[in-house]
Every structure is written in C-alpha cells, then in structure tokens.
SETORTOR-841694 format. One record per residue (C-alpha): residue number from 0; x, y, z. Coordinates in steps of 0.001 Angstrom, whole numbers. Layout:
SITE|NUM|X|Y|Z .
...
END
This chain:
SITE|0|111451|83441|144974 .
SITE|1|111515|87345|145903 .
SITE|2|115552|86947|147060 .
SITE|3|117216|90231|147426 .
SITE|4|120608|91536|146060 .
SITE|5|122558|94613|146757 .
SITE|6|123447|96471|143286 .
SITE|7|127550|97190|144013 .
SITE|8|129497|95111|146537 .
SITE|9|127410|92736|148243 .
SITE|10|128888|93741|151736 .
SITE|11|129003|97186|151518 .
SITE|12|127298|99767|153802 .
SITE|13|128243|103016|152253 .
SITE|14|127297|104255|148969 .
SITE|15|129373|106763|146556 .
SITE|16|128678|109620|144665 .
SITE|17|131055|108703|141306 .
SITE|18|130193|112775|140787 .
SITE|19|130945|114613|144158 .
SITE|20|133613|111680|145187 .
SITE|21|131530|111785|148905 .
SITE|22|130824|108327|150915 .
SITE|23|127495|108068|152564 .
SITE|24|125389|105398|154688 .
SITE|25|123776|102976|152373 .
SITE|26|119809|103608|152962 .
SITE|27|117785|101108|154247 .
SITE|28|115325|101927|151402 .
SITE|29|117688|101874|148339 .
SITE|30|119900|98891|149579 .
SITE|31|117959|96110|148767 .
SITE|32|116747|95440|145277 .
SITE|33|114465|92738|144483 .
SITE|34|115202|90687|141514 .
SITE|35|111445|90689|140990 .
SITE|36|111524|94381|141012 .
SITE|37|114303|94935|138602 .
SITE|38|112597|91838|136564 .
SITE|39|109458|94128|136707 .
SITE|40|111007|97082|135521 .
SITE|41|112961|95321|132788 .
SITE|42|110065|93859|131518 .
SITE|43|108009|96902|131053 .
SITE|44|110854|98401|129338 .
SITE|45|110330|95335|127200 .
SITE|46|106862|95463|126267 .
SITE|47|107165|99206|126192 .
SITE|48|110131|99108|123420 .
SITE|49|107721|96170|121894 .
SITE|50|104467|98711|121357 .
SITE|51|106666|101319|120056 .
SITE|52|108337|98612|117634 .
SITE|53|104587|97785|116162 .
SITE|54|103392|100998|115968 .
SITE|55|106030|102057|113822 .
SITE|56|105643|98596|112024 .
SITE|57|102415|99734|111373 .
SITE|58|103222|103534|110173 .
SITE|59|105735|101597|108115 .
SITE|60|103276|99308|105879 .
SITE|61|100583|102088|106004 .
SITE|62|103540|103862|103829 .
SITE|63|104670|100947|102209 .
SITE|64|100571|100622|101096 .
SITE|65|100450|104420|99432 .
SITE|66|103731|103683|97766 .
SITE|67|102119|100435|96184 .
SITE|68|99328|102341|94998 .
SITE|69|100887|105333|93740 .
SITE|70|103571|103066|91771 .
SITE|71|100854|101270|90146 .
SITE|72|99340|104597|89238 .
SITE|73|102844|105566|87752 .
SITE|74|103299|101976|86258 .
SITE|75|99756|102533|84224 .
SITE|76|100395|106074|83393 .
SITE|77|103886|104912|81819 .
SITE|78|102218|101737|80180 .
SITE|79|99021|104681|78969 .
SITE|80|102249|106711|77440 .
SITE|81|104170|103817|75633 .
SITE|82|100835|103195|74149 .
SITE|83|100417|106481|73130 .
SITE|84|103932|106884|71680 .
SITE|85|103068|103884|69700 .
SITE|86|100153|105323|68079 .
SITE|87|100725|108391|67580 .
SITE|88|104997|108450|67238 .
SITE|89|107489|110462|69696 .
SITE|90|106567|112819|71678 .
SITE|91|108660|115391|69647 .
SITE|92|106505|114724|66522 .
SITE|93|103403|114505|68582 .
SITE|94|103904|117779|70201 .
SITE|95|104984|119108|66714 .
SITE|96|101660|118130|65319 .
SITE|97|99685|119299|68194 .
SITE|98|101640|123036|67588 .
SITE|99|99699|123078|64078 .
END
C-alpha cells in the first residue's frame, strides 16, 4: 500500500515560504510524499538513533568495568591498610617510629 499524501493542506497547489512570506506552484516532485518514503526515512532515523544508543551502552560498561576493577584495587589497598594499622598501631605512631 504505497498511497500518497500531500504534507500541508491536502488540496493545495501552492507552497509558502514561512521565511520570505512568497507563494509559489507546488512542484510536481515535492508534492507527493509516500508514506513508505517518510516510513523509510523514519525508520533509519530509528535504527540510526538505536546504533548510537549501543555504542554508547557499550563505552558505558567498558567504564563501568575499569571502575569495578580499580574499586576493588582501592577496596584491597584499604582492607591491606586496616590490617596494617592493626599491627603495627596509627599511622601517627607508625610514622613516628619509622622517623627513628
């Protein structure tokens, strides 16, 4: 079902610039859009936005992945340090004693 519409007013065979304010004959090229063609278009814009979408999903949990690691790597260094302030007391003292 290709049927075709006229974007505007269905019966109209002039066109006008909203800029300039001038009427002109409707062209015979530009009057008739397809709903398949518009369809078309919409769609790519679809899929289009859709690619983007993922491949900023992707960026996004490639991030999310470093984070992960390096707050492990934080989380161990912190658990490394409690461990060490257990031992060996606070780190004032500690860096007291190191001084000597």
């Amino acid at each position: 079902s290709s049927k075709k519409c006229k974007l505007g007013v269905p019966e109209a065979q002039e066109v006008m610039n909203v800029q300039t304010g001038v009427t002109s004959p409707l062209s015979s090229s530009s009057a008739p859009l397809s709903v398949d063609h518009l369809l078309a278009h919409f769609s790519q814009l679809s899929v289009t936005q859709s690619k983007e979408r993922e491949a900023e999903k992707k960026v996004l949990r490639k991030k999310v992945k470093k984070l992960e690691r390096s707050n492990g790597e934080l989380e161990a260094r912190v658990s490394s340090f409690e461990k060490d302030i257990k031992e060996h007391g606070q780190p004032v003292v500690l860096h007291a004693s190191l001084r000597q």
